[in-house]
C-alpha positions in Angstrom: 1.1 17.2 0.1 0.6 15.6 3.5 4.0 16.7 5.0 3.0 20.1 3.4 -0.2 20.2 5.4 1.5 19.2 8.7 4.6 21.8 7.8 2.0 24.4 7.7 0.2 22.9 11.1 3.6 22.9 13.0 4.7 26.6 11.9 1.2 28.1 13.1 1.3 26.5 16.0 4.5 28.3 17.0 3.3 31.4 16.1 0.7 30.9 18.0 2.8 30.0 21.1 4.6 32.8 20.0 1.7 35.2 20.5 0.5 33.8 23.5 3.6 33.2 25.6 4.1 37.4 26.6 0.8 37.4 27.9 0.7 34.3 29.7 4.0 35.2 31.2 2.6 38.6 32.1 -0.6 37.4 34.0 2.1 34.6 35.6 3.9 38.4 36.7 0.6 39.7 38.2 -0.1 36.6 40.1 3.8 37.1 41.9 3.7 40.6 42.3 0.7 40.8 45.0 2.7 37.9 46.8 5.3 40.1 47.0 3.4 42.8 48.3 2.1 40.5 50.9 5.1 40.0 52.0 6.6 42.8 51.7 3.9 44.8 53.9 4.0 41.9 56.4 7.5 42.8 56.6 7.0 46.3 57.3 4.0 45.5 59.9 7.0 43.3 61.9 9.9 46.1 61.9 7.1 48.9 63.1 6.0 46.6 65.4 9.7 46.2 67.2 10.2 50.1 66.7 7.1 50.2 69.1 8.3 48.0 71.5 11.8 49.2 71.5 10.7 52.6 72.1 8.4 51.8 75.6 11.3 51.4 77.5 12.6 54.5 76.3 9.5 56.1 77.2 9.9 54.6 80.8 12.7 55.5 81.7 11.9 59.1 80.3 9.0 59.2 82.5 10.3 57.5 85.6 11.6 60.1 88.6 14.9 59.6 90.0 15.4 59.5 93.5 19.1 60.8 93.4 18.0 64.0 91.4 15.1 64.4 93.6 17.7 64.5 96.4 19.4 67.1 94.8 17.0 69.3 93.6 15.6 69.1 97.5 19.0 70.4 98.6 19.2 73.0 96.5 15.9 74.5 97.5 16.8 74.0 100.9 17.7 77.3 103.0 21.8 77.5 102.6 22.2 78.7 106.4 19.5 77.5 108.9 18.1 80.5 111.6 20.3 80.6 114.6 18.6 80.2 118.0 17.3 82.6 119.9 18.2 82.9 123.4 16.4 84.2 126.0 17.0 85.0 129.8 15.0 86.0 133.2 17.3 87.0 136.1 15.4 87.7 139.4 16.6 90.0 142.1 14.5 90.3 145.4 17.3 91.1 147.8 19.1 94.9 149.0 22.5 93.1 149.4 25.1 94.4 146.9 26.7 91.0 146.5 23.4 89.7 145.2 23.4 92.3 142.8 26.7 92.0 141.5 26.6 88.1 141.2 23.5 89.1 139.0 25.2 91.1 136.7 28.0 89.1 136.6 26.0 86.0 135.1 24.4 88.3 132.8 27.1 89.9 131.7 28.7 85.8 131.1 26.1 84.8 129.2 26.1 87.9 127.2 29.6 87.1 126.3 29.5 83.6 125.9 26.7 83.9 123.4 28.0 86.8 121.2 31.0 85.1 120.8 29.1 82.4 119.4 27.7 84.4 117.1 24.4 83.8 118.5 21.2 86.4 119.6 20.5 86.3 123.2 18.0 88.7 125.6 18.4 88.8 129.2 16.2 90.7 131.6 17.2 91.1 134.7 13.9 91.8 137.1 13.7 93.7 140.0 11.2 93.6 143.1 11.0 94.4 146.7 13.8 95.2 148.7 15.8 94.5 145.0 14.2 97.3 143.3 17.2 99.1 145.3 19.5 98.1 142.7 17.8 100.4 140.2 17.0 103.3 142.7 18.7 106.7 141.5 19.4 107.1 145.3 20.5 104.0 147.0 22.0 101.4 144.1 25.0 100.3 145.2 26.2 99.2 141.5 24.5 102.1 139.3 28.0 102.8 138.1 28.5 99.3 137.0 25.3 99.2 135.5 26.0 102.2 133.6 28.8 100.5 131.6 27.4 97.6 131.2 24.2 99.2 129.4 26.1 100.3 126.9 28.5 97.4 126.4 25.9 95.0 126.4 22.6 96.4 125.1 21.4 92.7 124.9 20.6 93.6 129.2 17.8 95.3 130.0 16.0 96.0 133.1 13.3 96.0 135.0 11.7 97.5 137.6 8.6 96.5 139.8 5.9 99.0 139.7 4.2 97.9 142.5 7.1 98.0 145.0 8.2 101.5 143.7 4.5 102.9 144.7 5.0 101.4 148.2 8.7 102.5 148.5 6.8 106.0 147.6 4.2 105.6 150.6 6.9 104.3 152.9 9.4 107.1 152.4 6.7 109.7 151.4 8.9 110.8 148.2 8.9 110.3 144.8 11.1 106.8 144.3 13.8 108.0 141.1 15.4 105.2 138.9 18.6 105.3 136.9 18.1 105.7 132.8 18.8 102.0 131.9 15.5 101.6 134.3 11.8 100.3 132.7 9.2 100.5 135.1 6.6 97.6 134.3 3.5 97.0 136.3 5.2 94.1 138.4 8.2 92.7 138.9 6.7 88.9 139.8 4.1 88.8 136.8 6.8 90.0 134.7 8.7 86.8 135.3 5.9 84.6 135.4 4.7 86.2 131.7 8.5 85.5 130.1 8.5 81.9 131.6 4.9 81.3 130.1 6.7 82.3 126.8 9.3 80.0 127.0 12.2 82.3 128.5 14.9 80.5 131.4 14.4 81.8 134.9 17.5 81.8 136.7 16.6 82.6 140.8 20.4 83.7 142.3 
């Protein structure tokens, strides 16, 4: 009767056991499986953390200018051909001799040359008072011929004629003082050279 009684005690105890053990091992499951989130989140906290910091210097380096495309970007907004000077010249005649005069036109006619064959613009002015104004009279210029030819060959020459002395020519001779064509009569021959020097044109005195 006894071993009956403790037969009977054993087997409900296992069923017991029996009934209890999926839910202890259940609630044992619950207790892991925040753990594992823990860790699992504090995992994915660490990777974005080193995508962060591996992606600053990406961003600098994005954001940082470089000198060497600056350069280049510079040179290719620079102008391609630069402006060639402009040259500019006064030549002064004040004397009636004829070899005055034709020494004048042959430095004009030089730097002329010498500048177009450079490729470069150039203005020469060759500016005539007193006895000089002579070279440009209609009547008396001993080189009008000359001057004639070279007009047209060389339009970068002009010429010009004091104002002043051509009035006192007039009341000397009591006629009216004619010029050739490639004449321009300005109000005086000396301010006229003084004016183009003040504006940064070379005086040449033969």
């Amino acid at each position: 009767m006894i071993d009956l009684k403790l037969a009977m005690a054993v087997i409900s105890g296992l069923a017991m056991l029996l009934l209890a053990g999926p839910d202890a091992q259940a609630q044992q499951d619950n207790r892991l499986i925040p753990q594992a989130s823990a860790t699992t989140q504090a995992s994915n906290q660490k990777h974005s953390s080193r995508h962060k910091q591996a992606g600053k210097p990406g961003q600098n380096l994005t954001n940082k200018r470089n000198p060497a495309n600056d350069g280049a970007l510079a040179q290719m907004t620079k102008p391609e051909v630069a402006a060639k000077k402009s040259h500019r010249l006064i030549l002064q005649v004040n004397s009636n001799e004829p070899a005055m005069m034709n020494l004048t036109l042959n430095n004009a006619t030089n730097v002329a040359q010498y500048y177009r064959d450079l490729g470069e613009p150039v203005s020469i002015e060759v500016v005539t008072f007193g006895p000089g104004l002579h070279m440009l009279r209609d009547d008396t210029s001993p080189v009008k011929p000359r001057i004639e030819v070279l007009a047209m060959s060389h339009p970068e020459i002009s010429f010009k004629a004091c104002g002043n002395t051509q009035e006192n020519m007039r009341k000397v001779e009591n006629k009216d003082i004619s010029l050739i064509p490639q004449a321009t009569v300005v109000k005086s021959g000396v301010v006229r050279v003084m004016e183009l020097q003040e504006q940064g044109w070379s005086y040449v005195k033969p």
